[in-house]
NUMARBA-691741 format. One record per residue (C-alpha): x, y, z. Coordinates in pm, whole numbers, plus 50000, padded with zeros to 5 digits. Layout:
BEGIN
XYZ
...
END
This chain:
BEGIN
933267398075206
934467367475441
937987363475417
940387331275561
943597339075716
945407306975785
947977314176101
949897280176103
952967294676126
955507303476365
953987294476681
955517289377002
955117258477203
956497243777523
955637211677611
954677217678020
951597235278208
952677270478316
949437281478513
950187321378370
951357311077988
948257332577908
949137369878008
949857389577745
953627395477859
954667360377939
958027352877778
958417325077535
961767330677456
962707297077601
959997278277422
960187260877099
958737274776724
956607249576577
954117248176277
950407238976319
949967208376231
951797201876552
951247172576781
953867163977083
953347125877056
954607121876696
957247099776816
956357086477218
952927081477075
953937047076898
956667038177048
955757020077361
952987022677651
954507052477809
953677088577591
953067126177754
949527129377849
949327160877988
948637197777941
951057221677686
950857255177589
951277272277235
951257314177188
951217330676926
951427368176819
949357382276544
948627417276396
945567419276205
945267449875958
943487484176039
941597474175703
939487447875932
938517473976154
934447469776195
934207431276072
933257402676222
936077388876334
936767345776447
939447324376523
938917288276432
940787255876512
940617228876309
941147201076614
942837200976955
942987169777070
941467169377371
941007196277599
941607235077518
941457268577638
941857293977402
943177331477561
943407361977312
944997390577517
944447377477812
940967368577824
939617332777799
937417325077532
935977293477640
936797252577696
936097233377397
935967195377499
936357171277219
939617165277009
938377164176646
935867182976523
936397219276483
935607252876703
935557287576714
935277314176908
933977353876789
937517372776891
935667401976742
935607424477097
939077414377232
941177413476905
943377450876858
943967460476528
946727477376409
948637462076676
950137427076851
948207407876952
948687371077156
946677342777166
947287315177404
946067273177356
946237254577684
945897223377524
945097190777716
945227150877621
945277140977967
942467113677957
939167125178197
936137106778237
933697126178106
935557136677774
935257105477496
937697082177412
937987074177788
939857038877653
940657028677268
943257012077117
945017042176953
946967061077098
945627098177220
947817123877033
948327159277206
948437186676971
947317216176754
947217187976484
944917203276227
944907240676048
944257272876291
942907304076100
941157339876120
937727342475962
936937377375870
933427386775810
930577415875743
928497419876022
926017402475799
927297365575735
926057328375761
926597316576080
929567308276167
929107304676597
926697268976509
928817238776621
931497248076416
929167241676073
928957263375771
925897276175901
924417260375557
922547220875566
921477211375204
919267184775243
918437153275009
914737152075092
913657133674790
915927119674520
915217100174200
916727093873867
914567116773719
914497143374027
916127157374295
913987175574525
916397197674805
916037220975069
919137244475128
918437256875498
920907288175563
921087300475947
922027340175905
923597364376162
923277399976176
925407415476421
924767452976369
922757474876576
919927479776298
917577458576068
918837451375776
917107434975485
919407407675276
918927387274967
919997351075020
920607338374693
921907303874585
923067290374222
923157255474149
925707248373874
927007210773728
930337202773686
931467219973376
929887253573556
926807257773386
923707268073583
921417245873631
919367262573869
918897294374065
916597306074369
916917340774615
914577353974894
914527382075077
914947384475436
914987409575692
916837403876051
916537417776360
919417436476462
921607413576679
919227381776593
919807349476435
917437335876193
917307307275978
915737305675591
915007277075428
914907273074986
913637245874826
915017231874538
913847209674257
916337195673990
914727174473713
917007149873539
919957150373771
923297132873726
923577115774029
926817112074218
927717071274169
930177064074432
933987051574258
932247048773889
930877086973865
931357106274158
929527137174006
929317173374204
927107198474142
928037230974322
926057251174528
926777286274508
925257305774812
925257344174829
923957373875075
923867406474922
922607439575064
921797467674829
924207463974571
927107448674767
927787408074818
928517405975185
929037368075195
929247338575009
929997299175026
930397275674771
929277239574833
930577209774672
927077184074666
926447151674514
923207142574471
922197101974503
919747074674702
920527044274858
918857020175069
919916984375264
918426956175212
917976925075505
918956898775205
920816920674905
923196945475124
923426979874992
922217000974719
923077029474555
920657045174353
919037017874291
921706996074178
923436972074427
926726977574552
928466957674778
930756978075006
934086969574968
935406992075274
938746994175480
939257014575805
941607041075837
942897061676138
944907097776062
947937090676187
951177082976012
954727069576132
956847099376297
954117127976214
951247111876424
947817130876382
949877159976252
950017151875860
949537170375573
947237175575287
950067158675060
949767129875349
945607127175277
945607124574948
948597098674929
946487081475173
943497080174940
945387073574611
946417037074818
942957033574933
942037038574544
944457017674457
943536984374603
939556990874433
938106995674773
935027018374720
933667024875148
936247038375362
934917039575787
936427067575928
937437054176275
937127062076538
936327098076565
935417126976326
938387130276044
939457164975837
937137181675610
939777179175346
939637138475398
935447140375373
936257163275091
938707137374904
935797110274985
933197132674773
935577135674500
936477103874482
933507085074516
933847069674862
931047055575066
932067069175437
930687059775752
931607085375993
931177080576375
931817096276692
934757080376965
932137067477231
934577038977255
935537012477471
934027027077799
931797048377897
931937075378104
931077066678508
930067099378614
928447110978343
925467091178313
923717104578023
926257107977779
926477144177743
929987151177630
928937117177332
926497133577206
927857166977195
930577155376968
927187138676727
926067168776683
929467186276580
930097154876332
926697156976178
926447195876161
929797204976010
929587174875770
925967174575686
926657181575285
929227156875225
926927134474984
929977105475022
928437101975433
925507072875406
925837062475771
926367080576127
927897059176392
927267061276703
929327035676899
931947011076869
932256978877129
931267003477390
930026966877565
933876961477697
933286987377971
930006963978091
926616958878042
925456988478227
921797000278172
922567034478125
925097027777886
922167010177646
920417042777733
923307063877559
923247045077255
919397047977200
919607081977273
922357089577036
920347072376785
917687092376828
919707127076850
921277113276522
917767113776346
916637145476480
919897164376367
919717142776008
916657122775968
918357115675577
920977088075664
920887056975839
923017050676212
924887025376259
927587008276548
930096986076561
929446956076792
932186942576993
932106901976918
930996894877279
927876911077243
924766878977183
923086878176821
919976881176950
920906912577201
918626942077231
922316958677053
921426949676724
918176969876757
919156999676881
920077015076513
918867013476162
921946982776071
924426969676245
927726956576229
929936935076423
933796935576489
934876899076520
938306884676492
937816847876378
941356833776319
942956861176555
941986866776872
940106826476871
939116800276673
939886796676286
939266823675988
936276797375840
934486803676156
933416838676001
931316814575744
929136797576043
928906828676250
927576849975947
925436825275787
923716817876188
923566854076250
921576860875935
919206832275987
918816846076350
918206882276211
916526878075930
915076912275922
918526929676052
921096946875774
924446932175896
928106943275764
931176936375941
932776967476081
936346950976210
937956921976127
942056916776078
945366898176214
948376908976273
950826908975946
955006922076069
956426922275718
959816903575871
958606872975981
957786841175727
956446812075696
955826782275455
953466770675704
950836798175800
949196798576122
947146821076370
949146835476596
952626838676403
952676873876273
953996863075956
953226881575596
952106852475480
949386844875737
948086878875689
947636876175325
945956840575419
943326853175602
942406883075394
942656857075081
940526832775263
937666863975400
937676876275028
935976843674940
933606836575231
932346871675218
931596871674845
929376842074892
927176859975098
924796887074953
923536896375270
926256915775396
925626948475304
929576955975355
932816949175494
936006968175622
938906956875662
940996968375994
942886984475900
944266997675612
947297011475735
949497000876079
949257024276345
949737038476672
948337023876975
950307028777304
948617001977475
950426973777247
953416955377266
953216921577014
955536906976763
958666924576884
956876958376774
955976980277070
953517009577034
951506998276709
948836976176600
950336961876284
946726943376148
946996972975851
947176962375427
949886988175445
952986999475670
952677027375922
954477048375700
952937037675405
956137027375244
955376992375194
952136976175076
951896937975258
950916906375038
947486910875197
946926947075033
947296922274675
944666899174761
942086929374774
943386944774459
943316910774290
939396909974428
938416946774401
940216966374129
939726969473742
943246978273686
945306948273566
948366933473741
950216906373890
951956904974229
954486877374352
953616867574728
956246863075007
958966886974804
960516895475127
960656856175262
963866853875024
965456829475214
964536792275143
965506757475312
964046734875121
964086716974806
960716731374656
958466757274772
954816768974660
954656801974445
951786823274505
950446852374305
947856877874256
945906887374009
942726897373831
943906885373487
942766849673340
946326834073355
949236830573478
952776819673384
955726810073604
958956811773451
961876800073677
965536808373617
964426815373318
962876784273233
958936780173200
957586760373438
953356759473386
950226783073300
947436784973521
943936794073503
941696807473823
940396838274004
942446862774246
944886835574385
947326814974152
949716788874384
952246773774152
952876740274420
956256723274437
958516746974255
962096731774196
964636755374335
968566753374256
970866763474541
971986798474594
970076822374365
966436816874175
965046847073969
961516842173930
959006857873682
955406856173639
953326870573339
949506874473327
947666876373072
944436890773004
941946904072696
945376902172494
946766920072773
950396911372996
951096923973316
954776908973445
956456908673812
959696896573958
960926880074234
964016862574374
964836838674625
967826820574813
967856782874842
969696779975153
970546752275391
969236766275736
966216782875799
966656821275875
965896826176228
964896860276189
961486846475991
960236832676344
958336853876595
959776851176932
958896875777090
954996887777236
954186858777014
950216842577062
948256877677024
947246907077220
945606887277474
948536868677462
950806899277687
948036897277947
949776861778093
953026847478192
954556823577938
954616798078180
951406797378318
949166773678043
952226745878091
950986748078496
947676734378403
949246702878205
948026680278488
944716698678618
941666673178558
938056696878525
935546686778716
932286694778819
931916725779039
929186740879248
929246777179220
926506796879375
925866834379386
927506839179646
930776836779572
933266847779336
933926833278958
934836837078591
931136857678612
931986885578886
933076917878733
936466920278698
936276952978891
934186935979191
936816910979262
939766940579248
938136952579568
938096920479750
941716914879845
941376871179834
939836878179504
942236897779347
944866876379478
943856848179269
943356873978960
947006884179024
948736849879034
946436837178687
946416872178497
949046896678699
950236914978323
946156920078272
945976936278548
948446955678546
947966964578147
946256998178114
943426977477910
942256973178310
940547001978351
938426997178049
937716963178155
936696962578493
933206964378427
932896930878218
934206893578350
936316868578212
933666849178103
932806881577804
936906885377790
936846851477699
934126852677410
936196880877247
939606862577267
939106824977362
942266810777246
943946833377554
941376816577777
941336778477722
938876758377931
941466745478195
942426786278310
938576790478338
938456756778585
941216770078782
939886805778811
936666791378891
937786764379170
940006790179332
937786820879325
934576797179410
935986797679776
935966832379853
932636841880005
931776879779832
930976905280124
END
């Protein structure tokens, strides 16, 4: 019978390349003991642009019992982010390339029993061009970061050497309220010298563990073979799993047996539902529309980075639950089983994607290493029912428009189908890309990340945009993948605007989005980025080095932001009311406006005591011109609903200065925002635009950023205009597209008078 020995602990770690840190009688006594989870960018990792990107080592001895003597015997590792080389005694196993899906390797011939034994992880995040993400913003943590363990096995066994899968794929061929018509396809091993004829046997039982349905076969394999068996499976009047409102799981109980002994066995959580998207009515879940209320999430959290825990997934889904979302995107990169696991459970709508991010690889061409990592996502997580979409890029436009790049993604897509021809693909536009573009028919639907009342223009552009893209489209399933502004809980505002990293602008523009996305049908879903802060080397803004701060919730998910109450207000069933702007306590003025959320009928202010009016509405209640008193005001609200109060308090300080500490000073005007000197727009005060002749032969706001770098007048001109660009480590992703894309994606950083000057100057240098 398979047995899991989980070897987390007590492993020894140094955080340097030692080029012999393999033989079997290296000494460690200098290095550190850690525990797997274990990454070495917990804290550098989100703390600034500099963190370790390099190669460390981590040993470990292990005795496995005489008893295993004559198994099957595999080590498997849940990630390694991104590079490895596993060693046991000495000899290398193999290079898995790839930092998040798992991998394993038969130890089987090299293991000793009875006696010590070392294995040895050379494990790698240096960043290499042909291993994806080659660019993101998120930071790259090194690290054993998810569980190691020893599979023990009969010679006999479901395959355990196939991409890291479960050697089992139950597929949803045909599925109706009144049937559910399956095929459980089992790849087997036998790894004896002889024949041997097994029974593969699988029991379908419901939730409460009654049987519902059983099937077996007979095989016989080869000795030393693979083979593969495949079991269909009707079910008549199945309870179908219904995303957040009945997330039902059958289980499938699988079984080989020879003679009168079970050799192996796997049990199969599987929800069993239909969906389809519609051009006009969005998304549907067994036949009943749903629109996707979805947020983002990355896997890191504040001092653990990707290292966290169980306890730290399933606190992370009880928040995600808690503000009524019911699709989660699983960015940017395959996740944990136990996270696609809590998503089953739970009810969650998942699209799960791949990191061909950002930029693509130059030297590999055809995307090799991209769609290696599609096939480990869709094989290991093939019978998660919660997974409706694959994706198989996100804004991999910012490297260029390079034709072999628009090959990857249409060859992705198709590898997608082949592997699973029973979900949809997706990607994730980057807003540059046209609405017409080829892009938007390279997979089943598309979304688009855009940043209306961020990175340019106003929030109620996201109206226009959507409304033009659909009547452009009509045919095309649209969601929005990314969309989100920076929120830094410490600064405030009575005046909200883009740019000012305040609490309350954040909240605005969520509380604004709520509306103009509810008014459209079409959208088969939305997800908001992202639904906690995280790490992203590459980012210095608001005073905050090392993090993009856009998330509902705080990096450590201590603190949930005004904006996570606007969704809850929107999306949940459970009653409440929430006071905005608790944490702008300090007041100058005379009166101020009160906001609240809620998704009761009503709402009551009572000031110091006193009642001060009942209002009506939906989501948002704003209480304008409340009278304050100097010094302290205690403030309580109480909503009512079906008979029903829900109460919160709040208190604030009329004062008779402003608190300077509200204001943003510092890396203040957005990401795009680092890329230039402060000084620089106030040079163009005076510049008048004119008419210019540019011809092909010459540089401009067109040329690739990466063609004028190599033309020394050229970047000359790029260095005096955009010298922190430049020198940003966003460059090397970049250099492939122009200013003129840049400029679509964040216009407010490029107003028309910087593309006149760019233009006049570089229009004089003659390209070579």
């Amino acid at each position: 019978m398979r047995k899991i020995l989980n070897i987390n602990s007590n492993w020894k770690f140094i955080k340097e390349d030692k080029s012999d840190a393999y033989l079997n009688n290296y000494d460690t006594k200098s290095w550190e003991t850690v525990n797997v989870p274990h990454t070495w960018n917990a804290i550098d990792g989100a703390s600034g642009n500099e963190y370790f990107k390099g190669a460390c080592w981590y040993r470990k001895e292990l005795s496995l019992d005489r008893i295993y003597q004559g198994k099957k015997i595999y080590i498997e590792f849940g990630a390694v982010n991104s590079i490895s080389d596993v060693y046991v005694n000495g000899k290398h196993l193999g290079q898995h390339r790839g930092g998040y899906s798992i991998f394993r390797y038969d130890i089987t011939n090299v293991i000793k029993f009875g006696e010590v034994n070392t294995i040895a992880v050379k494990a790698d995040n240096t960043i290499v061009d042909d291993v994806y993400p080659l660019m993101a913003d998120f930071t790259f943590y090194g690290g054993m970061y998810r569980d190691v363990n020893i599979i023990v096995t009969e010679d006999v066994h479901f395959d355990l050497m196939d991409k890291g899968s479960l050697g089992v794929y139950i597929s949803q061929d045909e599925v109706t309220n009144e049937q559910a018509k399956l095929t459980i396809k089992t790849k087997l091993t036998n790894d004896s010298d002889t024949d041997k004829t097994i029974r593969v046997w699988a029991d379908i039982v419901d939730a409460q563990g009654n049987l519902v349905k059983c099937i077996g076969k007979d095989v016989s394999l080869k000795a030393n073979t693979n083979d593969e068996l495949s079991l269909p499976v009707t079910i008549e009047n199945p309870i179908l799993w219904n995303g957040v409102k009945n997330p039902y799981l059958y289980k499938v109980n699988l079984t080989l047996t020879k003679d009168n002994d079970l050799v192996d066995e796997l049990n199969i959580p599987t929800g069993l539902r239909y969906f389809h998207f519609d051009a006009n009515e969005g998304f549907f879940l067994n036949g009943e529309h749903m629109k996707l209320q979805g947020v983002s999430r990355h896997q890191d959290k504040k001092d653990k980075g990707w290292a966290i825990s169980e306890e730290d997934q399933i606190f992370d889904m009880e928040l995600i639950k808690e503000v009524g979302a019911n699709s989660i995107r699983l960015a940017h990169y395959q996740h944990s089983q136990f996270f696609y696991d809590l998503c089953d459970k739970e009810g969650m709508v998942v699209w799960a994607e791949i990191p061909f991010i950002s930029m693509a690889s130059k030297t590999d061409l055809t995307g090799e290493n991209a769609k290696s990592q599609m096939v480990e996502l869709i094989r290991q997580n093939f019978n998660h029912p919660s997974i409706i979409m694959w994706g198989v890029e996100n804004e991999i436009q910012i490297g260029g428009d390079r034709p072999e790049v628009r090959q990857m993604v249409k060859d992705l897509n198709d590898l997608t189908h082949m592997e699973d021809p029973t979900r949809l693909t997706t990607q994730a536009n980057v807003a540059m890309v046209p609405d017409d573009d080829e892009y938007n028919y390279y997979t089943d639907i598309i979304a688009y990340n855009k940043y209306y009342g961020w990175y340019g223009g106003q929030v109620e552009e996201f109206a226009t945009w959507l409304d033009s893209y659909h009547a452009i489209n009509p045919d095309r399933c649209l969601g929005l993948s990314e969309y989100g502004a920076e929120g830094i809980i410490k600064y405030h505002t009575d005046s909200p605007a883009v740019g000012d990293y305040t609490e309350e602008y954040h909240a605005l523009y969520h509380e604004t989005l709520i509306k103009i996305f509810e008014e459209r049908p079409f959208l088969w879903g939305t997800y908001v980025w992202n639904f906690f802060d995280f790490g992203s080397a590459i980012r210095d803004e608001g005073g905050v080095q090392g993090r993009n701060n856009k998330g509902l919730v705080t990096f450590d998910r201590k603190i949930k932001k005004d904006g996570f109450y606007a969704y809850k207000a929107a999306w949940s069933k459970d009653l409440f009311a929430h006071i905005a702007s608790k944490r702008f306590i300090e007041r100058a003025s005379d009166t101020i406006n009160i906001k609240v959320y809620s998704n009761c009928d009503e709402v009551t202010l009572f000031v110091n005591n006193e009642k001060v009016q009942t209002l009506g509405g939906k989501y948002t209640f704003v209480f304008e011109n409340v009278k304050l008193v100097d010094g302290h005001n205690d403030i309580k609200v109480i909503a009512t609903k079906d008979g029903k109060e829900f109460s919160d308090y709040a208190f604030f300080n009329k004062v008779d200065e402003p608190n300077p500490t509200y204001e943003c000073t510092e890396g203040k005007g957005g990401f795009a925002a680092n890329w230039f000197d402060e000084d620089l727009f106030s040079q163009f005060d005076d510049v008048e635009i004119t008419e210019l002749n540019i011809t092909d032969d010459v540089f401009s706001s067109a040329s690739s950023i990466g063609e004028m770098l190599e033309n020394e007048e050229a970047k000359s001109i790029l260095e005096k205009y955009m010298a922190k660009l430049i020198d940003s480590p966003m460059i090397d992703m970049m250099k492939d597209s122009c200013i003129d894309d840049i400029a679509k994606m964040v216009s407010d950083a490029f107003p028309p008078k910087l593309i006149y000057v760019l233009n006049r100057d570089l229009s004089k240098i003659k390209k070579s």
